[in-house]
C-alpha positions in Angstrom: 49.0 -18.7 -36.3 51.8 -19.6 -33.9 53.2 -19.3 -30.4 55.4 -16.5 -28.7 58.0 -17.1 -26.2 59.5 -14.4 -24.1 63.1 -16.1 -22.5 64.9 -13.5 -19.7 64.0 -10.9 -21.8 65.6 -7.8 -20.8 65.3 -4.0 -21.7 68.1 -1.0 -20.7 68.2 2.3 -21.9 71.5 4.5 -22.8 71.3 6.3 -20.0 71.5 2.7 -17.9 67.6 2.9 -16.8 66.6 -0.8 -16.9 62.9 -1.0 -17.7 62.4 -4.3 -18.0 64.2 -7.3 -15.9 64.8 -10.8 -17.4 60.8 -11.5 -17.9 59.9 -14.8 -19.4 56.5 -15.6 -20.6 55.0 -18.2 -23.3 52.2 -17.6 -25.4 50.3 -20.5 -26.8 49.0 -20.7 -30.7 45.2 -18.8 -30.0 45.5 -17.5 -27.0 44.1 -14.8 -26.0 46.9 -12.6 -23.6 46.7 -9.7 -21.4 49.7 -7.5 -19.9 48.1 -5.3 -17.5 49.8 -3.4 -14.6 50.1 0.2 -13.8 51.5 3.2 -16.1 55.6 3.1 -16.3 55.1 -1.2 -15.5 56.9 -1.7 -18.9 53.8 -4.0 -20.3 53.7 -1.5 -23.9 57.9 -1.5 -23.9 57.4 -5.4 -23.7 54.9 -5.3 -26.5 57.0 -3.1 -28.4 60.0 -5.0 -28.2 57.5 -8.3 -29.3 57.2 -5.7 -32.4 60.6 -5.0 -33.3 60.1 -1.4 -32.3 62.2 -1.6 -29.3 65.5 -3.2 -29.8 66.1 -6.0 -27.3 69.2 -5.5 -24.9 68.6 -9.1 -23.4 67.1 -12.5 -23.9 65.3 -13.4 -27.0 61.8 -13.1 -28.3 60.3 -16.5 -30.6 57.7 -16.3 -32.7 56.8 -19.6 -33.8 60.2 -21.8 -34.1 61.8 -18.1 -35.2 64.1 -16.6 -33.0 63.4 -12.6 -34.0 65.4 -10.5 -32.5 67.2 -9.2 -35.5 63.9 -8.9 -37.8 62.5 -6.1 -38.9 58.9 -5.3 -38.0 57.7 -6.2 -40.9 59.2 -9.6 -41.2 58.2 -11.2 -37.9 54.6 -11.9 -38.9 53.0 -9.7 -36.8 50.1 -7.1 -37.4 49.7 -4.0 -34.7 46.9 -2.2 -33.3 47.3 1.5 -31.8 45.7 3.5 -29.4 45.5 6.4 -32.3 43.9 3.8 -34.8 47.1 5.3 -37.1 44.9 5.3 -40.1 46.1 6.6 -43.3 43.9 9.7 -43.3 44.0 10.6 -47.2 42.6 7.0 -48.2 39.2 5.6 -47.4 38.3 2.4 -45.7 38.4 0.2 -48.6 42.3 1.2 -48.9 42.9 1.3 -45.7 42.1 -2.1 -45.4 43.6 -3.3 -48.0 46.9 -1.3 -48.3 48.7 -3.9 -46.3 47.6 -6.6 -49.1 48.9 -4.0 -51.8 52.4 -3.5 -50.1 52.8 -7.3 -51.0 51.9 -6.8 -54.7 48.7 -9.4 -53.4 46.6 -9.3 -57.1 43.4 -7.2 -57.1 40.9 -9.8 -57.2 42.4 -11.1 -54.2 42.5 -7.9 -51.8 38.9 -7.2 -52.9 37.6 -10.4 -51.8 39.8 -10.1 -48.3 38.5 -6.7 -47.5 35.1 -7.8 -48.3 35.1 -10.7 -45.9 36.4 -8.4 -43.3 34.5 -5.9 -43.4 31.4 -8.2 -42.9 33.1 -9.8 -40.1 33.7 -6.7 -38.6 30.5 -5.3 -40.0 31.8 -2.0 -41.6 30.7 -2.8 -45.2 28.7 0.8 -45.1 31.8 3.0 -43.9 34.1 1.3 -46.9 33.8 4.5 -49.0 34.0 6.9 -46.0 37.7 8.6 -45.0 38.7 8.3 -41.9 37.7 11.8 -40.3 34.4 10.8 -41.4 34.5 7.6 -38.7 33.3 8.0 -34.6 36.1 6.6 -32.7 34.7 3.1 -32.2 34.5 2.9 -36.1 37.6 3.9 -36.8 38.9 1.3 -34.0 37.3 -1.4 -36.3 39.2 -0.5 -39.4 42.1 -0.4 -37.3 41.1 -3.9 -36.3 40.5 -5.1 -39.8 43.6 -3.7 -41.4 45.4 -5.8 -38.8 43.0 -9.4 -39.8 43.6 -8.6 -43.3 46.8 -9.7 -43.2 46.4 -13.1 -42.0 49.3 -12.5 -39.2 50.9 -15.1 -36.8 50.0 -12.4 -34.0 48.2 -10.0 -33.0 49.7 -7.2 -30.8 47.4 -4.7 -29.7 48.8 -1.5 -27.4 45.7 -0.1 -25.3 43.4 0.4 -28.4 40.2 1.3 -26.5 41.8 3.9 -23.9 40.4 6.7 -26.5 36.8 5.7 -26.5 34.2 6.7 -23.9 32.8 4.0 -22.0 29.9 2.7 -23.3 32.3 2.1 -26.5 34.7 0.2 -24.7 32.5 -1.6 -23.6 30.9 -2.4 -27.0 34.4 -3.3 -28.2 35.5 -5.2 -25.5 32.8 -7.3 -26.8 33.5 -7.2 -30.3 37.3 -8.1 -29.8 36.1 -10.9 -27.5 33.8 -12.4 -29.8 36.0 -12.5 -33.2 39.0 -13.9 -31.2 36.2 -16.4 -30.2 34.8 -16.6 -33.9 38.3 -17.0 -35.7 38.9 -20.2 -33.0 35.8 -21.6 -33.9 36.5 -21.3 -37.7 39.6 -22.9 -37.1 41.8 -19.7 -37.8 42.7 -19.0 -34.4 44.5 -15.7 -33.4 47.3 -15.6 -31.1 46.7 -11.9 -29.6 48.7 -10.2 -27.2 47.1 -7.5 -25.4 48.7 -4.6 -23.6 45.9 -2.2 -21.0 46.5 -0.4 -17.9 42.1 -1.0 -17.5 41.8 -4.6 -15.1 38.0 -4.4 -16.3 39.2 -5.3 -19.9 42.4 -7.7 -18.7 39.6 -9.7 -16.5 36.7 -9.8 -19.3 39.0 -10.1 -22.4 42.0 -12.5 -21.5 42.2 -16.4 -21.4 45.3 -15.6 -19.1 46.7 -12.2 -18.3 50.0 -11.3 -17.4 50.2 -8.9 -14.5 53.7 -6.5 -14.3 54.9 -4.5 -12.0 58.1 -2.0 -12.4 59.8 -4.4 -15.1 58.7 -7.4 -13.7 56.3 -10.3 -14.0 54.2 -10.8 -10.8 52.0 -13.5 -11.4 50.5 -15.3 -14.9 47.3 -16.6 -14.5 44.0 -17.4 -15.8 41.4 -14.3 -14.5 39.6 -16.8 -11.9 43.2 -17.5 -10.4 44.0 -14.1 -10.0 41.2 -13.1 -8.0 40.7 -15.8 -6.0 44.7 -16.5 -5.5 46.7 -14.1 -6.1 50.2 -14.9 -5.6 51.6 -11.5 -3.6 50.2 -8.1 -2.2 50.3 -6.1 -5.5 48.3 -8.6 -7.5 45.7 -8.9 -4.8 44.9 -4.7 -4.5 45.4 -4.5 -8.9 43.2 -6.9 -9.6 39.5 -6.4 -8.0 37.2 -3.4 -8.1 36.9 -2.4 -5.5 40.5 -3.2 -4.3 41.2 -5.8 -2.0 41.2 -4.9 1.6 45.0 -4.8 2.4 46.3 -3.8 6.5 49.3 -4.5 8.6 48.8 -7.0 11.5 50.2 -9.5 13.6 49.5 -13.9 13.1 49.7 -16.2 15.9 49.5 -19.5 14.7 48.8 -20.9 18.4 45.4 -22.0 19.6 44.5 -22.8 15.9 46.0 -19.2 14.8 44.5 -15.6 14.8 45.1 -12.4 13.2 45.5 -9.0 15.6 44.4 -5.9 14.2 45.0 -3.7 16.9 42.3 -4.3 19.4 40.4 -6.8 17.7 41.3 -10.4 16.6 40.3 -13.0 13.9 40.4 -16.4 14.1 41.9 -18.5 11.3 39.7 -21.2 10.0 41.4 -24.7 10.2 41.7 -25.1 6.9 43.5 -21.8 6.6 45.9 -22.4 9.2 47.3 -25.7 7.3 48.2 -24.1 4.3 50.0 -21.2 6.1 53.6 -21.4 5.4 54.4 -18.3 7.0 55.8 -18.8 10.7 53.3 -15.7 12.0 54.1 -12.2 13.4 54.0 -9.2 11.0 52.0 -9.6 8.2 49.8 -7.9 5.9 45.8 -9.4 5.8 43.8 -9.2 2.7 40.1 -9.2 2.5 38.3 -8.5 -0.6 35.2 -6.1 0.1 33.0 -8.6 -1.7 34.0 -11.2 1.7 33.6 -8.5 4.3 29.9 -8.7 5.2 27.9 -5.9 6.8 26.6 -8.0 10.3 24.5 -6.6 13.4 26.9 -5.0 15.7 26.8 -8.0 18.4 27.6 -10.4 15.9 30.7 -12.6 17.5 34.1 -12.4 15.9 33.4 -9.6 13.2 35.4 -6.7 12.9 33.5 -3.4 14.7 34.4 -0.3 12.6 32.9 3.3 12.2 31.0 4.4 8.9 33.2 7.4 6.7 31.7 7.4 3.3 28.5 5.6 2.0 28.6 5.4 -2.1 25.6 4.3 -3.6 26.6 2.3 -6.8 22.9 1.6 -7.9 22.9 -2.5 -8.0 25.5 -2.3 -4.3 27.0 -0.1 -2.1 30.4 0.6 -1.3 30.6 1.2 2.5 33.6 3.1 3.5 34.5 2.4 7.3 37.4 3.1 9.8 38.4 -0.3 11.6 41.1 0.4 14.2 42.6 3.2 11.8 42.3 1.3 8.7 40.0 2.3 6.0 38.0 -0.9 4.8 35.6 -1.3 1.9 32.7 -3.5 1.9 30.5 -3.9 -1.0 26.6 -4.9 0.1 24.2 -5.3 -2.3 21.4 -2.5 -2.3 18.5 -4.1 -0.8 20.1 -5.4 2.2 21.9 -2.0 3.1 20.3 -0.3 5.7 19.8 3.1 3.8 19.6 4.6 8.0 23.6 4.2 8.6 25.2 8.1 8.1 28.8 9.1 8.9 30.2 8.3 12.3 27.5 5.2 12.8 29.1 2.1 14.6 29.3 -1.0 12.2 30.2 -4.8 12.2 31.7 -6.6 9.6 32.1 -10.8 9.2 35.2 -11.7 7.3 34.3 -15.1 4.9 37.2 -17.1 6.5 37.7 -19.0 3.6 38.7 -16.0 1.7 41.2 -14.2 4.2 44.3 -13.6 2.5 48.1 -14.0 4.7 50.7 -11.8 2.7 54.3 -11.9 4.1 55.0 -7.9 5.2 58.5 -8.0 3.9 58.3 -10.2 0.7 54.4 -9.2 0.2 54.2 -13.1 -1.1 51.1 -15.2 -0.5 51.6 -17.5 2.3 47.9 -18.7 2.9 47.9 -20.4 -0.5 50.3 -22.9 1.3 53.5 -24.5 0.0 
């Protein structure tokens, strides 16, 4: 295995559309790497370009000590899952795993043994003598996933492979992916994987660090804790989080220990908070996450007083949709301390946890209350 480096790596088009801007990013050997962002953020031109199926306009890509800019796909040491599983339809499993192994004139007794080990490790040792419009979708996704393990590759790019399945089957793979990135480490054959999704649910349960883009760029690279709990600007805070994070205009005052306007109503800012602000106060966008926006009696002091729009019942929570001074906030309370009475146009209070109010700059949309 090896390590990738991405150095002000750059992508323009012929017709001068720049698609992606000078991104740098480093890989280590094993780990396990997400690009996530939303559709037209560049993430699969990035991998592409990783692939040698994009030609790079700027910068330089190094796999390993190998600068490989000028390689061809099939010399950068590199294996490739699709979306479309791009299975060879006329051959069955068993060739399909192994055809990689053929292409390198590998002797017999050697690709026999290789697909039999992955094909137990993947266990599809019962769908080697199928063809391919014989597999579900979630099968074929595992021969996809073995032809690229065959080949013993210094990385593993992977462009949205589950997006096809339903969702009990990405979830099952999610899983599966997980565990023989986890396996092969354990083994001692770890697999450097790079993995493109526009689905947060997979970046946040599949990546050791994810890599989240925006329009070209790079907005933040972090491990999925780090994200969530500090995320460096506006956009990462409302991608990352189901539901998305509460985000409003208002106005900071850092005087008398500092508080946050929102329209008629005002927050105070913890202590704590109010060191680590950098940003000089006025216009400014708060975050709240609706998992630290707590459904409170009505006369509780300092919450946020809001009316009840839309009550989603979730099963485990509920998502409480409310209208706070014109904003629309979500709060998620768990089911059995929700109040199954409140209807539509019902007065409610909410408690902000302090510790978790987010300060993002209005202009730059940068984080200021993780401090300098």
């Amino acid at each position: 295995m090896a390590g990738l480096q991405l150095r002000n790596v750059e992508k323009t088009y012929a017709n001068a559309f720049k698609a992606v801007h000078g991104i740098n990013l480093e890989i280590e050997d094993g780990e396990f790497m997400v690009l996530v962002g939303p559709s037209g953020c560049a993430k699969s031109t990035t991998l592409r370009m990783i692939a040698g199926l994009e030609t790079i306009t700027g910068g330089e890509v190094k796999i390993g000590d190998t600068v490989v800019n000028d390689l061809a796909p099939g010399k950068r040491g590199i294996a490739m899952v699709f979306q479309n599983y791009a299975l060879y339809p006329h051959m069955k499993v068993a060739n399909n795993l192994g055809f990689g192994l053929r292409l390198k004139r590998r002797p017999k007794e050697e690709i026999a043994k290789a697909t039999e080990e992955v094909s137990h490790t993947l266990e599809i040792e019962e769908l080697l003598d199928r063809l391919p419009k014989q597999l579900s979708g979630g099968q074929a996704q595992r021969v996809a996933v073995g032809r690229a393990l065959i080949k013993s590759p210094e990385v593993f790019l992977f462009d949205e492979p589950l997006s096809n399945l339903d969702a009990k089957l990405r979830a099952s793979m999610r899983v599966r992916i997980t565990d023989l990135h986890k396996r092969l480490k354990a083994e001692g054959r770890p697999a450097t994987v790079v993995y493109v999704t526009h689905d947060q649910v997979e970046a946040m349960t599949m990546g050791d660090r994810i890599c989240v883009m925006k329009d070209g760029h790079i907005m933040q690279v972090a491990d999925p804790v780090t994200l969530y709990e500090k995320p460096a600007n506006a956009f990462v805070g409302g991608f990352i989080g189901m539901p998305e994070m509460n985000l409003v205009d208002a106005t900071l005052s850092l005087e008398d220990g500092g508080k946050i306007r929102l329209g008629d109503q005002i927050l105070d800012v913890e202590p704590a908070l109010a060191e680590r602000l950098t940003h000089p106060g006025g216009a400014i966008t708060l975050g709240i996450r609706p998992q630290h926006l707590e459904l409170v009696p009505t006369g509780t002091p300092g919450a946020l007083k809001g009316t009840v729009r839309i009550v989603e019942f979730m099963g485990h929570e509920v998502n409480l949709h409310a209208d706070i001074e014109g904003h629309s906030f979500i709060s998620v309370v768990p089911s059995e301390q929700f109040d199954r009475s409140l209807k539509n146009g019902d007065t409610v209070a909410f408690h902000p946890l302090a510790r978790h109010i987010h300060v993002f700059d209005r202009g730059s949309g940068q984080n200021a209350s993780l401090g300098a």
